[in-house]
Structure formats: structure tokens, C-alpha cells
N, C-alpha and C positions, 0 to 999 in steps of 0.2 A: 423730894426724892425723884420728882418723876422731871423736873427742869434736867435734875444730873443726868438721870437715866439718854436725855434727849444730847444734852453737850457731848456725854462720853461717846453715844451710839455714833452720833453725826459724822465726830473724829474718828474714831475707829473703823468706821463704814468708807470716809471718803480717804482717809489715811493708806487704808487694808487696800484701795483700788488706786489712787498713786505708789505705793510698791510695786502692785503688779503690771500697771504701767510699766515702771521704772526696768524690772526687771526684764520685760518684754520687749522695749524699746533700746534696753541699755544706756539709760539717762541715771542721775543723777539730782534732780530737781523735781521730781515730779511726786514724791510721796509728799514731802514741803507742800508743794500748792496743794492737797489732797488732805492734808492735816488742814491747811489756813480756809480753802474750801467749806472741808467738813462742820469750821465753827462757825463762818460764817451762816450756813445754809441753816445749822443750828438755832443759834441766837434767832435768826427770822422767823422758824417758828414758834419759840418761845415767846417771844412778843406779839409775833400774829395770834395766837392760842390765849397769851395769859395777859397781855398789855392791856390796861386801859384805853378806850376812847375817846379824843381829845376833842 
């Protein structure tokens, strides 16, 4: 629950700030990079936090 918690916030958090981008700028592309951002930045911490040690 708490992996989900971190995907959906990431998205939501980096998505929510490329709209406002978008909107500010008057672009078109930028809540995109702000969603694909958000999961990436996501995923790193999930695996930093829950990954095994190789």
C-alpha cells in the first residue's frame, strides 16, 4: 500500500506541477514530462527505500 501511495503521489505531485507549468507557460507538453517525471522520480525511491542490496 505504501509502494502505491508513493507511485500515485509522485504522479500526481509532478503531473499537478507540469499543468501549472503548462498553463503559465502556455505549452502543451509539459504536464507529459511532469506525469513521465513524476514516475520516474517515483520508482527511485521505491527501490532506494525497498530494493535489495546487490
Amino acid at each position: 500500500m505504501i509502494i502505491l501511495s508513493y507511485l500515485l503521489t509522485g504522479i500526481g505531485l509532478y503531473g499537478g506541477l507540469g499543468w501549472l507549468a503548462d498553463n503559465l507557460l502556455h505549452t502543451s507538453f509539459l504536464m507529459v514530462v511532469g506525469f513521465i517525471a513524476g514516475m520516474i522520480i517515483s520508482f527511485y525511491i521505491i527501490i532506494k527505500r525497498y530494493g535489495r542490496d546487490a
